[in-house]
C-alpha positions in Angstrom: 65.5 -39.5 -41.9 62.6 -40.3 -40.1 61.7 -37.1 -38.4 58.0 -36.2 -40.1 56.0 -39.0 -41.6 52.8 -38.9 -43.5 50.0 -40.9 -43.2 47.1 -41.4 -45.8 43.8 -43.2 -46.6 43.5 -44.9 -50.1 39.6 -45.4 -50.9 39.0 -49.2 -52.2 36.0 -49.8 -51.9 34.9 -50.4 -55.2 37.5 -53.1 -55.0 36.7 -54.5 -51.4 39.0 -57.3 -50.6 37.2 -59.6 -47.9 36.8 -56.9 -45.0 39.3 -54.9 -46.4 37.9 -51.7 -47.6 40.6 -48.8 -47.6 44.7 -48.9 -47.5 45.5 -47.7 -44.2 48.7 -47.9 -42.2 47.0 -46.8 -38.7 47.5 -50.7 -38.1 51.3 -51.0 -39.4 52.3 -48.4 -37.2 53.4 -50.6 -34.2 55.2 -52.8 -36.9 56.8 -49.3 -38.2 57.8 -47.2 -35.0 59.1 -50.2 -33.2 61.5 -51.7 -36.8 62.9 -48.2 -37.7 62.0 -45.5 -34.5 59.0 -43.1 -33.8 59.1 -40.1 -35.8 58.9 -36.5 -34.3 56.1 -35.7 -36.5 53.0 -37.9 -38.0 51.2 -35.2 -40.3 48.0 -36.5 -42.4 46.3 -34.0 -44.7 43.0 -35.5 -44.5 41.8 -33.3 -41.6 40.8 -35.2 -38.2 40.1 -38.7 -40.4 43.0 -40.3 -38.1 42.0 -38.7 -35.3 41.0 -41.6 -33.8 41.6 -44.3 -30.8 43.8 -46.6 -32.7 45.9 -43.9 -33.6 46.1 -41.8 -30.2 46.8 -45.0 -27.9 50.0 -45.8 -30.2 51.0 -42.5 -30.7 50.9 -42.2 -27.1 53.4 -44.8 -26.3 56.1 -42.1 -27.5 55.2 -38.6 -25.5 58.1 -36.9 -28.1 55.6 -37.7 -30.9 52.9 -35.0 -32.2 50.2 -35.4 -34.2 49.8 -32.7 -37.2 46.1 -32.4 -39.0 46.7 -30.4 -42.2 43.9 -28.6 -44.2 41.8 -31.8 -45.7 41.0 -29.8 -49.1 44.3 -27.6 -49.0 45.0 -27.5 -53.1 48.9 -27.7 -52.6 49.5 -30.7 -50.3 46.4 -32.3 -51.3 47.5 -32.6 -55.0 51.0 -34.0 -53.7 49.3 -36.8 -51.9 46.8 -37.7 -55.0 49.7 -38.1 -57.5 51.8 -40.2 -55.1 48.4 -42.6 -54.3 47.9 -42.5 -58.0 51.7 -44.3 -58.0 50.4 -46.4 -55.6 47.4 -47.4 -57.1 48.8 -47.8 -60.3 51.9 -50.3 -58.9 49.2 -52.2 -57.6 46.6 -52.9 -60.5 50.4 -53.9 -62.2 51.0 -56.3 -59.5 47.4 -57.8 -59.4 47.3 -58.1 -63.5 50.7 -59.7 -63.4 49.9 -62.3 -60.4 46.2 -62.9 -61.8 44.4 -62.1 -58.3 42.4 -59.7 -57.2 43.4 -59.9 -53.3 45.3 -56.6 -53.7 45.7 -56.7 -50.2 48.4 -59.7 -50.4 49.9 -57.4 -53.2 50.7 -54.0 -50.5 54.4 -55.2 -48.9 55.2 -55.8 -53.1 54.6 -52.7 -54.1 55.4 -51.2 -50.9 58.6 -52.4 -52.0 58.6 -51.3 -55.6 58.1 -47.8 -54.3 61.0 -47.6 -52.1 63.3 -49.0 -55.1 61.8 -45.6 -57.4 64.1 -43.0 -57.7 63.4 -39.9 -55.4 64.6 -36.6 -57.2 63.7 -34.9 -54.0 67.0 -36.9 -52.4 68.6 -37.8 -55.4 68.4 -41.6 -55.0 66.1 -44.6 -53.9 64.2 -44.1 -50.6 65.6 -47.6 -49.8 69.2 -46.7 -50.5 68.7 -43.5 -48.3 67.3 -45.6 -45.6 70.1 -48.5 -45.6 72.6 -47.1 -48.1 72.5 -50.0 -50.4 70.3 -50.9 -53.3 66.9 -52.5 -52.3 66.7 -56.5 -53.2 65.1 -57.5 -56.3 61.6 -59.7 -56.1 62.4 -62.9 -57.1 62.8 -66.5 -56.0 66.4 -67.6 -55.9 67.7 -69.8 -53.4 71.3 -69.0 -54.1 71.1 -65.3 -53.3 70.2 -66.2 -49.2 73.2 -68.8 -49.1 75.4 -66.1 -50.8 74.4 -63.4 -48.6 75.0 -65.0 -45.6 78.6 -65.9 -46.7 79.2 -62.1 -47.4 78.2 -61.1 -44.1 80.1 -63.6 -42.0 83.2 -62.4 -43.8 82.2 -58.9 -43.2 81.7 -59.0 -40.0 84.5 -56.9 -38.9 85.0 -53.8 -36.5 86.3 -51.8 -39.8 83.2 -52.6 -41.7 81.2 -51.2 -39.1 83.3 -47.9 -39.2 82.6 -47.8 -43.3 79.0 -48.6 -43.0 78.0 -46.0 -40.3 80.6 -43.4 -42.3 78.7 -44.5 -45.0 75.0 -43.9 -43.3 76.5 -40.0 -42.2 77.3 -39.2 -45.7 74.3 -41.1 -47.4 71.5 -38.8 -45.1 73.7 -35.5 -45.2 73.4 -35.9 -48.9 69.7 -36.4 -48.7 69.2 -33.9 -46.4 71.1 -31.4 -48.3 69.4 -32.3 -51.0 65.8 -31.8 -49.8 66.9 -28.2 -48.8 67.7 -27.6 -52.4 64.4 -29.2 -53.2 62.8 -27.1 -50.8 64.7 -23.9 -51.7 63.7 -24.4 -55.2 60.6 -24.6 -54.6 60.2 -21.6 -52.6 62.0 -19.5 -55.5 59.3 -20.6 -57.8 56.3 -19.8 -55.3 57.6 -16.2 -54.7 58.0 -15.7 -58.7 54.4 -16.8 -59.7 52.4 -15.4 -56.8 53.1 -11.7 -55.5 52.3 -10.9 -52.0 48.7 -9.3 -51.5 49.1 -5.9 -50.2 46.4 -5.7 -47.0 43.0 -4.3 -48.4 42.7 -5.5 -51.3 40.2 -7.7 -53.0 41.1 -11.7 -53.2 38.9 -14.3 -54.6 38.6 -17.7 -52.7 37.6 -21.2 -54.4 35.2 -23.4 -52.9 35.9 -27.1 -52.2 32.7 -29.1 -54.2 32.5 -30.8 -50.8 31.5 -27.7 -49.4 28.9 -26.1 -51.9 25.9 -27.4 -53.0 25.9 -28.0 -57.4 23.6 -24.1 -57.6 26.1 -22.6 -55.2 29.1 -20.0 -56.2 32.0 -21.6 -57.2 33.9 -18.2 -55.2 33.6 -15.9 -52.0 35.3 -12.3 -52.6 36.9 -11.0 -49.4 39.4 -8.4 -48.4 43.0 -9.1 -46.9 43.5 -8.0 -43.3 46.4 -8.8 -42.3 49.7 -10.3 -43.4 51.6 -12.3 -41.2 54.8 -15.1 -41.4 53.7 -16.1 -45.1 49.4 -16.4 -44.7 46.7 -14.2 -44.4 43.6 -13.3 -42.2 40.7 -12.4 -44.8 37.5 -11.0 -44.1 34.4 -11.1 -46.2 30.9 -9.4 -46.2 29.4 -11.7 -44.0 32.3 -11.7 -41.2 36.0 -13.0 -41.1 36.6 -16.1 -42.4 37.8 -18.7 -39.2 41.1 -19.9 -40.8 44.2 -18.6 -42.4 44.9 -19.0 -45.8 48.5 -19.4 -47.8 49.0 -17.5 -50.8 48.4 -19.9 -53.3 44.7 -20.6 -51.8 43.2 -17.1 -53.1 43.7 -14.9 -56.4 44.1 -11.3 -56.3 41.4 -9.6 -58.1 42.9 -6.7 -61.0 39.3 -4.6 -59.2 38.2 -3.4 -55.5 34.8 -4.8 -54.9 35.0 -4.8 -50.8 36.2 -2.9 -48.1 37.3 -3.6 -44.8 35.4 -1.1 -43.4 32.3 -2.4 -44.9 32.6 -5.7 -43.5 31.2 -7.3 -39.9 33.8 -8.6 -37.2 32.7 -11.6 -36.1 34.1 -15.2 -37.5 32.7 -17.5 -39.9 33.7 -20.3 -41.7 34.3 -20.8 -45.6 31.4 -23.3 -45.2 29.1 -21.1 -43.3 29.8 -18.3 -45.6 29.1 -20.3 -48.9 26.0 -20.9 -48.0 23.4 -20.1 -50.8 19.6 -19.1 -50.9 18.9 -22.4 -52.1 20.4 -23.7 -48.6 23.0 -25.9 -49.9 26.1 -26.3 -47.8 27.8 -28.8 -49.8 27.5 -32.9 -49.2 27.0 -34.0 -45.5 28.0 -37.4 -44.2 25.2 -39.4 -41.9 26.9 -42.4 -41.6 24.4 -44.5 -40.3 24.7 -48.4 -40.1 20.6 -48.7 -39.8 19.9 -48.2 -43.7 18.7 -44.8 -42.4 15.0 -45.9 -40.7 15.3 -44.0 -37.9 15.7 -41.0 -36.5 19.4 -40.5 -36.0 20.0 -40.5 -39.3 20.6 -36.8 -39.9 19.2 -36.4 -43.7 16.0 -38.0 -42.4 16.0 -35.8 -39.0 16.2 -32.5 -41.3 13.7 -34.3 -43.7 16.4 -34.7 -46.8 16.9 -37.3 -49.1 20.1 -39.4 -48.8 22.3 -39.1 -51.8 25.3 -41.5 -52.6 28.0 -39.0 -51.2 26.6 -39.3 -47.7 27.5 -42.4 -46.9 29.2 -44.0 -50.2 28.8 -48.1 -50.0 26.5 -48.5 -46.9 22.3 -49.3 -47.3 19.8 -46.2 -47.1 16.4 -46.7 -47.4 16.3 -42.9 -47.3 16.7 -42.5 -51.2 
């Protein structure tokens, strides 16, 4: 159940709560990994944002455990992850409107709670049930329930429950897990239909994350497909071959051939690199700097630029 887990950054800083700035489980994970196992994979489509010391030193407590960086702008998984924080997000402004607060950070185990009770169609049940075959416990305040609970349990306490609970935990996770392969299966069958495979040589066209052009840039880069190979493709365009490989649903197949592989340099370059225009926008950097950007290491004012609010979002900059 628990063999790849995602990780993810919600931004709240609009909506700061104390010091609490962002919703991040880096912090939970000892709480996690210790209550219910280490998984074999912790994947995080944010790029290296997670790449950091908290992370590694807990991760390395469990040397079976890897660390997976997906593409931080990949269309696919990135638009998977913004619907499901949208859930999240949405769960909480309920919880905070119906409790009358604002500390949305009392408000997290709630609605982590309220989103393990949802209905998965991926599994075909709650995440909860799938987790401890059984329905997830309601949110409310009655003393009876503990006292009755308890009595069910000390009845139940019995070598023969045991057997139908952990016969009951086999079929509960074989049904999930055959269920997920449908999912994925499905899936799969509807990629295939809606994009063809690109045939190497011809023309693709490429999108441009915002984050990486500046606003007069080109929203595309044309390139040519070189090679094909287990599902994603190298591409090269007229400035070199572009440093990563792309999935088909990253690029569209252009109906003309405006390129040639022959006409095209060997060396690498990045989708960054390449998008680079005349009017030498690369898209927004970050400067981070915690000295209202005064001094020198600030790396707008070092290349003589003007801060704008995408380089640093909430901090101070005198560099404006």
């Amino acid at each position: 159940m628990n063999y790849r887990c995602q990780i993810d950054l919600i931004d709240m800083q609009a909506d700061a709560d104390g010091t609490y700035k962002f919703i991040l489980v880096a912090y939970e994970l000892i709480d996690i990994f210790t209550t219910f196992g280490a998984p074999n994979i912790l994947q995080s489509d944010n790029g290296r944002e997670f790449a950091n010391q908290v992370v590694e030193e807990v991760c390395s407590m469990w040397p079976e455990l890897k660390i997976v960086h997906g593409k931080p702008r990949h269309s696919q998984s990135q638009g998977s992850v913004e619907c499901a924080n949208q859930d999240i997000e949405n769960m909480l402004s309920g919880w905070l409107h119906e409790n009358k607060t604002e500390r949305w950070s009392q408000g997290l185990r709630f609605v982590q709670l309220m989103k393990n009770r949802a209905y998965h169609s991926g599994i075909k049940k709650t995440p909860y049930e799938a987790m401890f075959v059984q329905e997830g416990p309601e949110c409310q305040n009655d003393n009876n329930s503990a006292s009755d609970t308890v009595a069910k349990d000390s009845k139940a306490d019995t070598a023969e429950h045991v057997e139908r609970r952990t016969a009951a935990f086999k079929r509960t996770r074989a049904g999930a897990k055959e269920a997920l392969t449908q999912q994925a299966t499905k899936m799969l069958k509807l990629s295939k239909e809606r994009y063809r495979d690109a045939e190497v040589g011809e023309t693709v066209r490429i999108p441009i994350p915002d984050v990486d052009r500046a606003r007069a840039d080109l929203r595309n880069v044309l390139g040519v497909v070189l090679s094909h190979t287990d599902g994603v493709y190298e591409i090269v365009t007229h400035f070199g071959k572009l440093n990563q490989l792309y999935s088909r649903n990253q690029f569209t197949i252009c109906t003309d051939q405006f390129l040639s592989a022959n006409d095209v340099p060997g060396q690498k370059i990045s989708l960054r690199a390449r998008s680079a225009s005349v009017t030498g926008g690369q898209g927004f950097e970050r400067c981070m700097c915690k000295t209202d950007c005064r001094t020198s290491r600030c790396s707008c004012k070092t290349k003589a630029r003007l801060c704008t609010s995408k380089r640093h979002s909430s901090l101070s900059c005198a560099n404006k």
